[in-house]
NUVO-71965 format. One record per residue: residue in three letters; x, y negated, z negated of N, C-alpha, C, CB in turn. Coordinates in steps of 0.05 Angstrom, whole numbers, padded with zeros to 5 digits, always signed. Glycine has a CB too. Example, Ala and Ser with C-alpha at 12.3 -4.5 7.8 and 13.67 -1.06 7.14 Angstrom:
2
ALA+00264+00114-00156+00246+00090-00156+00264+00066-00156+00226+00089-00181;SER+00257+00045-00142+00273+00021-00143+00258-00001-00157+00282+00012-00114;
//
This chain:
154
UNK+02116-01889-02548+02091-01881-02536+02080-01856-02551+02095-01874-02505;UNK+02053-01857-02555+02036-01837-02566+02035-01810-02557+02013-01844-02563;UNK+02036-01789-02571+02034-01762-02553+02010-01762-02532+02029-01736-02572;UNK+01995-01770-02547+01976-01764-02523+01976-01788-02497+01943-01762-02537;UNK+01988-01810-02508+01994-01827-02487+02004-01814-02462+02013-01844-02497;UNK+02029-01802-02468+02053-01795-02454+02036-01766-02448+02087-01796-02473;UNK+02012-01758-02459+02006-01730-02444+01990-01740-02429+01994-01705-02459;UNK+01979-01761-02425+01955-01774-02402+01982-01790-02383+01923-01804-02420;UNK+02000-01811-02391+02012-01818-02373+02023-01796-02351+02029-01833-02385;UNK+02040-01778-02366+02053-01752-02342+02044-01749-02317+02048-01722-02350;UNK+02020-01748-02319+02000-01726-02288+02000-01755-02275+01953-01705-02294;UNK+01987-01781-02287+01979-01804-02267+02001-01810-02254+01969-01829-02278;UNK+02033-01808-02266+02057-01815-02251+02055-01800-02235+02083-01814-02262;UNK+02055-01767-02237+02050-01757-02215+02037-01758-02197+02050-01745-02216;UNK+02015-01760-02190+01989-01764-02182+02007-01793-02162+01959-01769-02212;UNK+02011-01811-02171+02019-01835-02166+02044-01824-02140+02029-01851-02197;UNK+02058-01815-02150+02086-01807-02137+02075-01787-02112+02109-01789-02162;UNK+02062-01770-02119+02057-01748-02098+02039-01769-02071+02033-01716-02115;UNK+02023-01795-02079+02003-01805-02058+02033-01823-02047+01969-01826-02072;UNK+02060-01832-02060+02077-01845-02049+02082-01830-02028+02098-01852-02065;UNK+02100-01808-02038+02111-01786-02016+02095-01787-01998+02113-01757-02023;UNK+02075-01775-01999+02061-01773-01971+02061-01795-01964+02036-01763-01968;UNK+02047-01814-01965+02046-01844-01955+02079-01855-01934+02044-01864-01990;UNK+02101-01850-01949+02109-01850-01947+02135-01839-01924+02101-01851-01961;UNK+02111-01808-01916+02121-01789-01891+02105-01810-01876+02111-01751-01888;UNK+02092-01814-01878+02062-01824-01854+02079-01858-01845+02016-01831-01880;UNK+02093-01868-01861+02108-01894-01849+02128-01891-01834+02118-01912-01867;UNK+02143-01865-01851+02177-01871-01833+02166-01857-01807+02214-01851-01850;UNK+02147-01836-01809+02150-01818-01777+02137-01846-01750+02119-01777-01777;UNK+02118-01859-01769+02097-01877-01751+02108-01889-01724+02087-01902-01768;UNK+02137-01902-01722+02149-01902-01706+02142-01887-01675+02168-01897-01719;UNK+02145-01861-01685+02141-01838-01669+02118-01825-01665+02156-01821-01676;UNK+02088-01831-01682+02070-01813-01677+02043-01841-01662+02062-01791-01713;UNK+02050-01864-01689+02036-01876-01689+02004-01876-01695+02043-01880-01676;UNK+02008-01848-01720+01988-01842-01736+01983-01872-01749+01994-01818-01755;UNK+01990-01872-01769+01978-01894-01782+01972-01915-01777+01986-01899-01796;UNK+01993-01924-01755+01982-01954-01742+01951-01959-01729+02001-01961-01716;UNK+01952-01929-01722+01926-01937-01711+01903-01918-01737+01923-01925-01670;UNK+01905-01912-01747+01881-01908-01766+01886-01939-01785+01884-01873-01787;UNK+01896-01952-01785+01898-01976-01805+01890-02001-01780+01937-01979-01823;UNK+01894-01990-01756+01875-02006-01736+01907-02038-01731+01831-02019-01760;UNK+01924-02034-01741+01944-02055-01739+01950-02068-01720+01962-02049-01745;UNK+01949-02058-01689+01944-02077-01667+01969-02102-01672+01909-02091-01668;UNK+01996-02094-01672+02015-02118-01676+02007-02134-01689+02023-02132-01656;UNK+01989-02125-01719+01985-02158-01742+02012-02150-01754+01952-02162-01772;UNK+02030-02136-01748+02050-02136-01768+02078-02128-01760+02043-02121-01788;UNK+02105-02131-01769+02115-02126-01748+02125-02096-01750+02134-02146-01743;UNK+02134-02081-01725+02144-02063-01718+02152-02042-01736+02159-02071-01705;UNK+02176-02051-01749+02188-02052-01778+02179-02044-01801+02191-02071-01784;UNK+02168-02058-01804+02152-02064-01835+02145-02034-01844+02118-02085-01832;UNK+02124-02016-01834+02118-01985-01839+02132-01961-01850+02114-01977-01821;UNK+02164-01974-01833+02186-01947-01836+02198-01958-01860+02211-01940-01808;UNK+02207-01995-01862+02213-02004-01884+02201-01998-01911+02213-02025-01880;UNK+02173-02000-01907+02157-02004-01927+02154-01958-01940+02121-02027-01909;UNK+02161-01949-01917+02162-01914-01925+02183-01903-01933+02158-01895-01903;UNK+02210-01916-01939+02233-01912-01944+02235-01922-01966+02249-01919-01928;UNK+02220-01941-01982+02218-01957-02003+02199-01944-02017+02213-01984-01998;UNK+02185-01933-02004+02157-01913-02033+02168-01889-02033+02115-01904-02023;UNK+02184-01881-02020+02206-01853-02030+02224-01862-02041+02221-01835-02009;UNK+02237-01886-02048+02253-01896-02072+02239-01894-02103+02259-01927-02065;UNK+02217-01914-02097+02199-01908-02121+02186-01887-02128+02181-01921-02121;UNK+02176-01863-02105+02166-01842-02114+02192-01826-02143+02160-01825-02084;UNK+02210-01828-02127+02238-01812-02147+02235-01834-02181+02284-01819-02122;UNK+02234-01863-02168+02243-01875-02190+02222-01880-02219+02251-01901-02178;UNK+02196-01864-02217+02179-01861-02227+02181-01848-02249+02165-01855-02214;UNK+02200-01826-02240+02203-01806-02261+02238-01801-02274+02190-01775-02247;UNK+02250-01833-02272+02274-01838-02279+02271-01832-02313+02283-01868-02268;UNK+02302-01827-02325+02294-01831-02355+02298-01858-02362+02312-01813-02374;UNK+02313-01877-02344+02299-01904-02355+02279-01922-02349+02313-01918-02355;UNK+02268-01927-02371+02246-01936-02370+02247-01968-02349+02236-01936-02402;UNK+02263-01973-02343+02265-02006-02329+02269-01987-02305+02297-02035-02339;UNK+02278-01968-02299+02268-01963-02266+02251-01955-02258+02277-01950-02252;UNK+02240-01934-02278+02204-01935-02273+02187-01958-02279+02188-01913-02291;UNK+02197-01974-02288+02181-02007-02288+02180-02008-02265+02195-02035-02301;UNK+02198-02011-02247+02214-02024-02218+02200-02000-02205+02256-02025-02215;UNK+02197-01981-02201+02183-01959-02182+02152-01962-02183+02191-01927-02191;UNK+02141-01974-02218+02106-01984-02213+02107-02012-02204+02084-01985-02244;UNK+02124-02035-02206+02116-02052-02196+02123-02055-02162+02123-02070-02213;UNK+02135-02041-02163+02132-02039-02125+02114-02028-02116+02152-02024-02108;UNK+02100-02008-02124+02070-01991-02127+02054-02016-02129+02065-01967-02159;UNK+02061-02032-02146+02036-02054-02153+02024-02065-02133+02043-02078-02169;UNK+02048-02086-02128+02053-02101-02097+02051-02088-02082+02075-02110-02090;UNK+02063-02062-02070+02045-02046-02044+02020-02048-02044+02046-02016-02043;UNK+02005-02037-02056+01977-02037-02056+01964-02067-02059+01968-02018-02079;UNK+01972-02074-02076+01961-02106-02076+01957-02113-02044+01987-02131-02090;UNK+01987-02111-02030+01988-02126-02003+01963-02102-01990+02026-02127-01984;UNK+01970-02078-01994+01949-02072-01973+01919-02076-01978+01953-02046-01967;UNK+01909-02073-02004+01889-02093-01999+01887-02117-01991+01879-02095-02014;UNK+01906-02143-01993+01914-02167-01972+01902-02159-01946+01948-02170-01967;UNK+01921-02144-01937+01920-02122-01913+01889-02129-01902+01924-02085-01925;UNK+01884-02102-01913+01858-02103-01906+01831-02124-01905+01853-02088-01918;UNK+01832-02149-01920+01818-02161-01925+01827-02179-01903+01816-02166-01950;UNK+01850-02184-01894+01859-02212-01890+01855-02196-01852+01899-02226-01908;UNK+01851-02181-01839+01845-02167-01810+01815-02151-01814+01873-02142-01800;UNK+01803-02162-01837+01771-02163-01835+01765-02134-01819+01759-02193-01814;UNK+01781-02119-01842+01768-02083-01836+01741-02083-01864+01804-02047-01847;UNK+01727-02058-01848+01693-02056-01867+01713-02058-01894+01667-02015-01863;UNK+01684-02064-01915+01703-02066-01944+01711-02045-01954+01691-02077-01967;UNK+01693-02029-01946+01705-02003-01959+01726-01995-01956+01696-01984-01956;UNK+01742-02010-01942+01777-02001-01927+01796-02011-01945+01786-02018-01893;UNK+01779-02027-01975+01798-02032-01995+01798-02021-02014+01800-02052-02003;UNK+01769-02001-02012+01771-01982-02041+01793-01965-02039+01744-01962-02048;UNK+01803-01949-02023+01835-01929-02036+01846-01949-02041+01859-01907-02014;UNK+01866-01967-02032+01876-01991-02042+01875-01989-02080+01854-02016-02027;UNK+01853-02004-02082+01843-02017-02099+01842-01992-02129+01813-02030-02085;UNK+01832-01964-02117+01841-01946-02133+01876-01946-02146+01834-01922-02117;UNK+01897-01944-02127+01919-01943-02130+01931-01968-02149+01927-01940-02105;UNK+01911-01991-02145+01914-02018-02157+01920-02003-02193+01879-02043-02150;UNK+01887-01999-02197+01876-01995-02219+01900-01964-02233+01839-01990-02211;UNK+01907-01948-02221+01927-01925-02224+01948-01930-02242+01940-01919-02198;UNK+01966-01957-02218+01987-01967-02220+01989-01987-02253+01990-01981-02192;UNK+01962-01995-02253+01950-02004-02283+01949-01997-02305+01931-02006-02286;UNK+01943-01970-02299+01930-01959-02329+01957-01947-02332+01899-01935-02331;UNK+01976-01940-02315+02006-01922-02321+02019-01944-02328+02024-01905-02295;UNK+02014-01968-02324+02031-01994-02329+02019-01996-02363+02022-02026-02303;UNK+02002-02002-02358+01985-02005-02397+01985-01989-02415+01956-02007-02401;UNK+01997-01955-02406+02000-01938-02424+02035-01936-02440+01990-01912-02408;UNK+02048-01945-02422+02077-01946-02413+02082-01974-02440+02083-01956-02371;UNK+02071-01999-02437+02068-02027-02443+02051-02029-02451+02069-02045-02429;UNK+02057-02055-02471+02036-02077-02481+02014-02086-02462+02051-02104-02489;UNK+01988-02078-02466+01963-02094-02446+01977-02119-02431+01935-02109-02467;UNK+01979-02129-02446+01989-02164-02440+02010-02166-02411+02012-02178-02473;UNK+02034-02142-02422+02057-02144-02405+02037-02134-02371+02087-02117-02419;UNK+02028-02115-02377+02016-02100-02360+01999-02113-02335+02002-02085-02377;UNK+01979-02137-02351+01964-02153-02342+01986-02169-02325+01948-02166-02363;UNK+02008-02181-02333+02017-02204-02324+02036-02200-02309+02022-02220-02341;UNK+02039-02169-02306+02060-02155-02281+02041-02149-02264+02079-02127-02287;UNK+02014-02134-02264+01997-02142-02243+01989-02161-02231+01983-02138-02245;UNK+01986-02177-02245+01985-02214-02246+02001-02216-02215+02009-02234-02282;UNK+02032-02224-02223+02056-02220-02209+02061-02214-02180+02065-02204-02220;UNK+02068-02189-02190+02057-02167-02166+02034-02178-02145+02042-02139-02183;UNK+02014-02185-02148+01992-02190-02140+01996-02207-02122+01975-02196-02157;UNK+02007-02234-02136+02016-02252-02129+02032-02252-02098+02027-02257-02150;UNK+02061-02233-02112+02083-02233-02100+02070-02222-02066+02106-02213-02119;UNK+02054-02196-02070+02034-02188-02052+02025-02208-02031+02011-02182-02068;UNK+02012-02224-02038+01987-02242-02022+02014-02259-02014+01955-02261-02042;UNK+02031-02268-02021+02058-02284-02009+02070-02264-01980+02087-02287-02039;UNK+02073-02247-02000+02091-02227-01974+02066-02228-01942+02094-02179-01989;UNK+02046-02216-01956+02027-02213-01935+02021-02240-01915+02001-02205-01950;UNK+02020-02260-01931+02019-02287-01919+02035-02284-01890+02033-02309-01941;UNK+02062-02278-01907+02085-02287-01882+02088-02260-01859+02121-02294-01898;UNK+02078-02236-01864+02086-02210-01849+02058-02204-01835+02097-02182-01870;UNK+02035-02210-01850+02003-02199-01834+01993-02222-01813+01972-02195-01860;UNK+01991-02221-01790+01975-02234-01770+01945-02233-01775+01980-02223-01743;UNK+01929-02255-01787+01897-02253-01799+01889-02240-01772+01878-02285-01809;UNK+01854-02230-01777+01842-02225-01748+01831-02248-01737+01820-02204-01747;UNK+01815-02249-01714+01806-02281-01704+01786-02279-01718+01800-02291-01672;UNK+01784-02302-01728+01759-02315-01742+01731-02307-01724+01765-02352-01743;UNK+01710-02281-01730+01693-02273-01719+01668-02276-01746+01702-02245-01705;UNK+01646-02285-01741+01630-02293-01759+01616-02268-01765+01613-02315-01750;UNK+01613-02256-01794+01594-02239-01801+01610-02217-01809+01574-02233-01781;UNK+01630-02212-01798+01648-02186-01806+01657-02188-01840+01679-02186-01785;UNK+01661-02204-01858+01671-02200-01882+01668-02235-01886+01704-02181-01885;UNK+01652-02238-01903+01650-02263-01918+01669-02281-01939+01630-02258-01930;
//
């Protein structure tokens, strides 16, 4: 990697890691505050679980971001990938306003450009690709859609 690569990649890992962490407080406590469930409006589309699982797992990757090997910071952005992927899923698939996918969709693009600076375009593309994928599967089987209400998101 290029110096200046690796002087633009640095801050976005961070940047990346510091929105995990927090993210991350905000799942495992949810249990108990039930902050986020209800600013994400979740209403049992998902189960119980999933939040504290899914906050214990972005504090894995937050650390594994800034491993010295490079195949575990692979493994810490592509779980970044797929998070965000699903939560835009998320959001799209319980027909919140659209704008409830732009942070999302930022973190998408994040998880991208640290992936493409890191890698070959190509690899980069086709682990988002993936990821994406792997995403809209998970989501399939864990998100309860909203009821089919006409006009809310096309």
């Amino acid at each position: 990697m290029s110096s200046v690569s690796a002087a633009l990649e640095w801050p976005l890992r961070l940047i990346l890691a510091l929105a995990c962490m927090i993210h991350s407080i905000l799942d495992v406590t949810d249990p108990c505050t039930k902050a986020k469930s209800k600013a994400l409006q979740v209403d049992d589309s998902m189960p119980s679980w999933l939040l504290p699982a899914v906050g214990v797992l972005r504090a894995v990757a937050a650390f594994a971001l800034f491993s010295d090997d490079s195949l575990i910071v692979l493994g810490g952005l592509a779980y970044c990938s797929m998070l965000w992927c699903g939560a835009v899923y998320f959001h799209l698939s319980r027909k919140h306003h659209p704008a409830a996918v732009v942070p999302a969709g930022f973190f998408v693009i994040l998880v991208f450009a640290i992936t493409a600076l890191r890698y070959p375009f190509w690899m980069a593309l086709v682990g988002q690709l993936a990821c994406a994928l792997g995403a809209v599967a998970l989501g399939w089987l864990l998100v309860t859609p909203a009821d089919q209400r006409p006009g809310l998101l096309i």
